[in-house]
C-alpha positions in Angstrom: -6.5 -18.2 6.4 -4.1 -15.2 6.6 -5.9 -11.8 5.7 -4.0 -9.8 3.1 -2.5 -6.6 4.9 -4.1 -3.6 5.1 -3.0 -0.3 3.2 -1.7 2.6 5.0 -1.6 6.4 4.4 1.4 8.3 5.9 0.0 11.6 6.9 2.5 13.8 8.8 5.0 10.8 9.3 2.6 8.2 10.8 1.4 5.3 8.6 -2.6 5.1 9.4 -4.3 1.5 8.4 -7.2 1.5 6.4 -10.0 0.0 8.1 -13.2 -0.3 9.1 -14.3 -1.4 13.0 -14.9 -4.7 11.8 -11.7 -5.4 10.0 -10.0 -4.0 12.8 -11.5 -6.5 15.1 -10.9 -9.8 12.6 -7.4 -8.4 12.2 -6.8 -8.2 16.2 -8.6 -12.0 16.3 -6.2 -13.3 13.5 -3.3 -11.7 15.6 -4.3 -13.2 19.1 -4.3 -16.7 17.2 -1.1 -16.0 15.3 0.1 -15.6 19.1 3.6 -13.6 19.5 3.3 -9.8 20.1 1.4 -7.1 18.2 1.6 -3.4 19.1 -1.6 -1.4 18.2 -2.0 2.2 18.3 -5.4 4.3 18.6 -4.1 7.8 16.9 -5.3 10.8 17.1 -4.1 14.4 16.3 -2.8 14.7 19.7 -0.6 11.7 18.4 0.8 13.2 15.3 1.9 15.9 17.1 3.7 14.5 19.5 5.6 12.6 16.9 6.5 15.6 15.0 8.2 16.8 18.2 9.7 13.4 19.5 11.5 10.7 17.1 11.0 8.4 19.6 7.4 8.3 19.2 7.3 8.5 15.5 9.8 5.5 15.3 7.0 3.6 17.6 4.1 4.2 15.7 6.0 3.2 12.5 6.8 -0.4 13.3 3.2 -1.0 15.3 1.1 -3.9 13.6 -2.0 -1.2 13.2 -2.1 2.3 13.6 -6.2 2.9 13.7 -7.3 6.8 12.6 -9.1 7.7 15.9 -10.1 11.2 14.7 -11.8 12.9 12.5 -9.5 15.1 11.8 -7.5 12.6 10.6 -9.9 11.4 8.2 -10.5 15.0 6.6 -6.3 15.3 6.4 -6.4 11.8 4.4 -9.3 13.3 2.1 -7.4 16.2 1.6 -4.3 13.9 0.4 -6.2 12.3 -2.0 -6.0 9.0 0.0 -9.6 8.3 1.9 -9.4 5.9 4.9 -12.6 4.0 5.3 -13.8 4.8 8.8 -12.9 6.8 12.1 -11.7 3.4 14.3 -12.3 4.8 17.6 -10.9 3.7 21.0 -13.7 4.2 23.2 -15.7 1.9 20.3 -12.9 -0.5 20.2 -13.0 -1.8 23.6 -16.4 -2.7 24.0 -16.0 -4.8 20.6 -13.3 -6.0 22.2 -14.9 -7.3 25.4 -17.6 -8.6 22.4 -14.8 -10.4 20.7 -14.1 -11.8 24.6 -16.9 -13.2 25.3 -17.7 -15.1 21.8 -14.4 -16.2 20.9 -13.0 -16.7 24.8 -9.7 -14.4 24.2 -9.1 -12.8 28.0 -8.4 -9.6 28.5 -6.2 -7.9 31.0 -6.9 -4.0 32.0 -3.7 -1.6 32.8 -3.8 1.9 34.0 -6.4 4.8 34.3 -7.6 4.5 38.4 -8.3 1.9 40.4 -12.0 3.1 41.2 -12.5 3.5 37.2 -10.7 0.5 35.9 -12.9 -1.6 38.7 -16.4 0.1 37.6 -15.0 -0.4 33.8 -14.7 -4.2 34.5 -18.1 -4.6 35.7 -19.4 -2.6 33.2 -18.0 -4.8 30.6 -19.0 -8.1 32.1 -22.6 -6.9 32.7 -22.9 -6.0 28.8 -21.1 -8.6 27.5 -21.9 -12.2 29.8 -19.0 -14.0 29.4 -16.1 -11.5 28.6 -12.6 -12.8 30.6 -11.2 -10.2 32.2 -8.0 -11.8 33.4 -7.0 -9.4 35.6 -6.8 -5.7 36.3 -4.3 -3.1 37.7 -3.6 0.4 38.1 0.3 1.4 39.1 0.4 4.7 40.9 1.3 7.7 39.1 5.1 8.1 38.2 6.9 9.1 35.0 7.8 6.4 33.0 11.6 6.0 34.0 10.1 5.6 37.9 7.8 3.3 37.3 8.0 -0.3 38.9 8.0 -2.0 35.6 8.9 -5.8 37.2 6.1 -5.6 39.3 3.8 -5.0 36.5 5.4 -7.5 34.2 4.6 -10.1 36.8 1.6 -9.7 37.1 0.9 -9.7 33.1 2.9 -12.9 33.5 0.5 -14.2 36.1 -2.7 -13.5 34.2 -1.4 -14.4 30.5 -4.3 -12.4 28.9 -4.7 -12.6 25.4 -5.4 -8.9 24.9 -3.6 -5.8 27.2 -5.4 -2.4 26.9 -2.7 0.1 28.6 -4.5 3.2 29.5 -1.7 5.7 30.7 -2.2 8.0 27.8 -0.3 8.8 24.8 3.0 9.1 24.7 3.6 6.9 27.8 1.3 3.8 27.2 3.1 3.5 23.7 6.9 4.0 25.1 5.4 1.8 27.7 4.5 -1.1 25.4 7.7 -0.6 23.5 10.1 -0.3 26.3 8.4 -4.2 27.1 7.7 -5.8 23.5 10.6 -8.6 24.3 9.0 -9.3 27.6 5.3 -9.3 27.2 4.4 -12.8 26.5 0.7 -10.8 24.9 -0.4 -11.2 21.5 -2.0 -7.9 21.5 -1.2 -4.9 23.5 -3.3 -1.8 22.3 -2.8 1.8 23.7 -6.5 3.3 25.1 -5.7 6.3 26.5 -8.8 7.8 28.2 -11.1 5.0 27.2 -11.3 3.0 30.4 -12.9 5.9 31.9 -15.9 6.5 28.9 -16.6 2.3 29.9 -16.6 2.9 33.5 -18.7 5.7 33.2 -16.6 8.5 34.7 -16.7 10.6 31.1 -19.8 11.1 28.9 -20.0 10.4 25.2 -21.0 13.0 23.1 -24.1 13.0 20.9 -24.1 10.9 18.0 -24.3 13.8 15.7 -21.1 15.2 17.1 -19.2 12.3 17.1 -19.9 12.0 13.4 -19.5 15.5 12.4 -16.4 16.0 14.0 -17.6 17.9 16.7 -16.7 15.5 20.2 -13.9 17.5 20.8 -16.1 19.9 21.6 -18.5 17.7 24.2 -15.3 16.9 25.5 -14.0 20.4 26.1 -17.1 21.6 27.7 -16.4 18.3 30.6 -12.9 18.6 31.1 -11.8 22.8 30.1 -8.7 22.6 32.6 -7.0 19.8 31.4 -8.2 20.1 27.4 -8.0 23.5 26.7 -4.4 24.1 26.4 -4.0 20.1 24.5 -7.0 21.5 22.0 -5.1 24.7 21.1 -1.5 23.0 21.1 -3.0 20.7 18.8 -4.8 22.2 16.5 -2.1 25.0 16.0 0.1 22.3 14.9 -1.8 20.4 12.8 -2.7 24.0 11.0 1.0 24.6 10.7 2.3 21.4 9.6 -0.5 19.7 7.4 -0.6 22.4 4.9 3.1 21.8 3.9 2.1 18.0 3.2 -0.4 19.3 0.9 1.1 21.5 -0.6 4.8 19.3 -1.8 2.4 16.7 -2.6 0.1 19.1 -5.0 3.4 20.2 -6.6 4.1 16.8 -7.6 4.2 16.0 -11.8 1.8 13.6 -12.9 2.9 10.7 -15.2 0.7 10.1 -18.4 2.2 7.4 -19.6 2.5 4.0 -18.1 4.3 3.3 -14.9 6.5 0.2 -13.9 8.4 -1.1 -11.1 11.4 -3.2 -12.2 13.4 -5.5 -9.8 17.7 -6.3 -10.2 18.9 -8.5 -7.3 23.0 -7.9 -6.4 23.9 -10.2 -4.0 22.0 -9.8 -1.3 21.0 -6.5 -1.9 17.5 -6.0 -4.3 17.4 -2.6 -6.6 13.8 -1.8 -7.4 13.7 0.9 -9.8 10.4 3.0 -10.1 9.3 4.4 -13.3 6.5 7.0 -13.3 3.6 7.1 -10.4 3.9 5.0 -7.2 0.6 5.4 -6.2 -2.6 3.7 -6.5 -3.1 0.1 -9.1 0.6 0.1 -9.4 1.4 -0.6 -5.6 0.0 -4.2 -5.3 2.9 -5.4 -8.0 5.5 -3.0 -5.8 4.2 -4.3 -2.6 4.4 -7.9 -4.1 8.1 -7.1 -5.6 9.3 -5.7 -2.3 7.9 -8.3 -0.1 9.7 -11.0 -1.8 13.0 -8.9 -0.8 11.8 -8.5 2.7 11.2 -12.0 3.2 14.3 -13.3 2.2 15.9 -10.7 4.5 17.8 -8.7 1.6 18.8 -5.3 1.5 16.2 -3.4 -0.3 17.6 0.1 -2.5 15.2 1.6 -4.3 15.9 3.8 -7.8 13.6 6.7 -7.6 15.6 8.7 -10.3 12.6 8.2 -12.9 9.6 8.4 -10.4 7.3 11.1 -11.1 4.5 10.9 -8.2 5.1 9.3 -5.1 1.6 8.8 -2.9 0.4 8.7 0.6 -0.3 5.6 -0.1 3.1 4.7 -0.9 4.7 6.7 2.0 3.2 4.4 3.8 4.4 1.3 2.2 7.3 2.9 2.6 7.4 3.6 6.3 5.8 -0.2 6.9 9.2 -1.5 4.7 11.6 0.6 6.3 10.4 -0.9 9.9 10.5 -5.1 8.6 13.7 -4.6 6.9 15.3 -2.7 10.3 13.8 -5.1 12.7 15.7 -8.1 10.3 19.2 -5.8 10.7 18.9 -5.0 7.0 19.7 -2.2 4.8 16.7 0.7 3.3 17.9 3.3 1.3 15.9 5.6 -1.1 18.7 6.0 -3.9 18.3 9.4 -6.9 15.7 11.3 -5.3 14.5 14.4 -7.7 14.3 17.5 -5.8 10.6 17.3 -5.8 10.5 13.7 -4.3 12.8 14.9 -1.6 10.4 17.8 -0.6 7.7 15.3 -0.3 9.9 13.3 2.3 10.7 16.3 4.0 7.3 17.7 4.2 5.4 15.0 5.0 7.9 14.6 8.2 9.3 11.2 7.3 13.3 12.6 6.9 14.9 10.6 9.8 13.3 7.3 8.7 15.0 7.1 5.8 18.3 6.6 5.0 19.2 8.4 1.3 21.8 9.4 -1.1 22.5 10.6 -4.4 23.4 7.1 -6.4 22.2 3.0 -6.3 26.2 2.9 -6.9 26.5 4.8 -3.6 23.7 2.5 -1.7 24.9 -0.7 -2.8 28.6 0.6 -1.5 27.2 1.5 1.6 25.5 -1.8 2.1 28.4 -4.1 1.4 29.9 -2.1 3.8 27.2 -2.8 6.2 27.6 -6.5 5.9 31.2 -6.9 6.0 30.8 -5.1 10.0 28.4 -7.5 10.6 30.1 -10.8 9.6 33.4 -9.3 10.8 31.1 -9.1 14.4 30.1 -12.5 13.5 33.7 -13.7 13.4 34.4 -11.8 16.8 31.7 -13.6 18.8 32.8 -17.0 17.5 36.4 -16.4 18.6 35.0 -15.1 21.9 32.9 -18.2 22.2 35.1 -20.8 20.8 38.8 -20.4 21.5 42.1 -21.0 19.5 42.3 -24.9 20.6 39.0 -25.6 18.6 39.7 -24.2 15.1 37.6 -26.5 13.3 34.0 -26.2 15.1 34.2 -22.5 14.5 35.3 -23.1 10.8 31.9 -25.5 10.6 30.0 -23.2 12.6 30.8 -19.9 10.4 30.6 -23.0 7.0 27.0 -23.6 8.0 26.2 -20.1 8.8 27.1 -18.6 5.3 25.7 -22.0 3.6 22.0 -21.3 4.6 22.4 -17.7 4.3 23.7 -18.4 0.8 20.3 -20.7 0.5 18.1 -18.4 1.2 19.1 -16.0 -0.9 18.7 -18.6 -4.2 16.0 -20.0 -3.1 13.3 -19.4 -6.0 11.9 -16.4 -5.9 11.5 -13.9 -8.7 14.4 -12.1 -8.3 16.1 -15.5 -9.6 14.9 -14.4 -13.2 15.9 -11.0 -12.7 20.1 -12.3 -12.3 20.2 -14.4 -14.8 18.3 -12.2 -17.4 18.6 -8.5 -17.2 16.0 -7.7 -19.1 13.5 -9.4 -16.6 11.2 -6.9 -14.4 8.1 -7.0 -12.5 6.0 -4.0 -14.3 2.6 -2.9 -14.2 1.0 -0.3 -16.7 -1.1 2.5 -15.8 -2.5 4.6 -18.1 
């Protein structure tokens, strides 16, 4: 049985999951068995600033499966928003549950990265703890940048081993662009980012005190090992996150609260679905917008939404937002967020998510812009036929393009509720909120 999807809270343009260690783990076991491919991210601050500074990196984290909050800091931030998460999720936790997980349910795992000496002593650790764990195989590619990096011989020998589970430890941002750069040929289920963890299970780094870790203090621990190669991250960091996270809170604070109830309406025009926000998006109200907008994104429409009578728009719904914008891309659809009020826009802008979005000033404008969209790609469509059928076989590309349209046409009636919603205007999903 399919586990409903988490939440997520966009804090400085990353979309964090909420969850606890446990749900993180049943999530990674429903994903192994659902087979295909599954990015995971462990972020930290270190991550968020990254992203600020490359769009590559943000674009990443916004279409992995689960981004876990592996920092306290990251916690605080979400407090701060008004949007808790649950529990820190942290890497050098996660693999040892992971190697858990291995050894009761039989999922192998496959170790990339950190050195050969740790990844080796990391193995053994692993299989001494947990009797039964499947380490398909190991290995640790010398040290290059990413575009120097033998990536075929690598690939093969992921191919070889078909593990169930890949932990890249190259650290952040490479082992993400890494995965990324491979999701079409990794025949892995999941394929989670570690960074440094390898080495805390092989032994080579020492975990701080419990009371640090849970007061936010390992940073610390950690500095006091490693002040060479921390200080300068440490300072970088936390200079950034002192810049930039204030301006989140602060366009977020300045938001107007509704007091009277709240809807979210849906309008379907051809294949293109107007959702229409009235009041707060936040909170209650975003299981009925989640459940109206994932209609749309099933049946691979466009999706516009009509924020020119939202009040309040939440973490929790910038990160609906960010999880939407990523399905409906990867399907070659259209996103827009249509009417913005100025104050709506200064949200977008300073909570860092402005080049995920696509806006304008009008629905009118969006739905132009989306027809348009669609005409280029049928007119592509029509190219590649010609291309692959020539002139002396007019009819099989005629029956071709016929059957093409006809179950595109299909899916698009197919009952769902936006079928109400065209043949009665009046129709809308809504939910109150007082």
């Amino acid at each position: 049985m399919a586990r409903t999807s988490p939440s997520r809270v966009a804090i400085l343009g990353v979309p964090f999951h909420n969850v606890t260690m446990d749900e993180t783990i049943a999530l990674i076991d429903e994903k192994i068995r659902d087979r295909g491919f599954h990015q995971i991210a462990t972020a930290n601050v270190d991550f968020l600033i990254h992203a600020i500074r490359d769009p590559e990196l943000q674009q990443i984290l916004c279409s992995c499966d689960l981004v876990i909050p592996d920092g306290m800091p990251i916690l605080w931030g979400a407090r701060m928003l008004g949007a808790a998460l649950k529990q820190r999720v942290c890497g050098v936790d996660l693999v040892p549950r992971l190697a858990e997980l291995s050894a009761r349910e039989g999922h192998s795992i496959f170790i990339l990265g950190s050195s050969e000496k740790n990844s080796a002593r990391a193995a053994e650790n692993l299989k001494e703890r947990y009797p039964g764990v499947r380490i398909a195989g190991r290995y640790s590619p010398p040290l290059a940048p990413l575009e120097r990096m033998n990536h075929e011989d690598i690939l093969r020998r992921i191919e070889r081993a078909q593990p169930d589970i890949l932990l890249v430890a190259m650290g952040n941002p490479k082992q993400e662009k890494w995965l990324a750069m491979h999701r079409h040929r990794l025949n892995v289920p999941v394929c989670i980012g570690v960074g440094g963890s390898i080495d805390f299970v092989a032994g080579a780094i020492n975990r701080a005190p419990v009371w640090m870790q849970s007061s936010g203090l390992e940073w610390l621990y950690r500095l006091a090992q490693e002040p060479k190669r921390l200080l300068q991250r440490y300072l970088g960091d936390a200079a950034g996150f002192a810049r930039y996270m204030p301006q989140q809170l602060i366009v977020m604070a300045m938001q107007p609260r509704n007091k009277t109830k709240s809807g979210v309406f849906a309008d379907r025009t051809g294949n293109t679905c107007v959702v229409s926000i009235y009041g707060d998006l936040t909170g209650n109200i975003m299981d009925e917008f989640n459940s109206v907008t994932k209609e749309a994104v099933d049946c691979q429409m466009n999706l516009i939404l009509n924020l020119s009578q939202a009040h309040y728009i939440g973490p929790d719904a910038l990160g609906a937002l960010i999880a939407m914008a990523a399905k409906i891309r990867d399907t070659g659809g259209q996103f827009w967020l249509a009417e913005m009020a100025p104050h709506i826009m200064r949200v977008i802008n300073g909570s860092r998510l402005a080049g995920l979005f696509m806006t304008t000033t009008s629905v009118q404008d969006a739905l132009h812009r989306t027809d348009r969209a669609e005409q280029r790609i049928l007119n592509n469509s029509l190219a590649a036929h010609s291309i692959e059928h020539p002139i002396d076989s007019p009819v099989q590309v005629r029956v071709e393009l016929l059957q093409d349209v006809c179950r595109k046409v299909t899916a698009a009636n197919s009952s769902t509720p936006f079928d109400a919603a065209e043949t009665n205007p009046g129709y809308a999903y809504q939910s109150s909120m007082n």
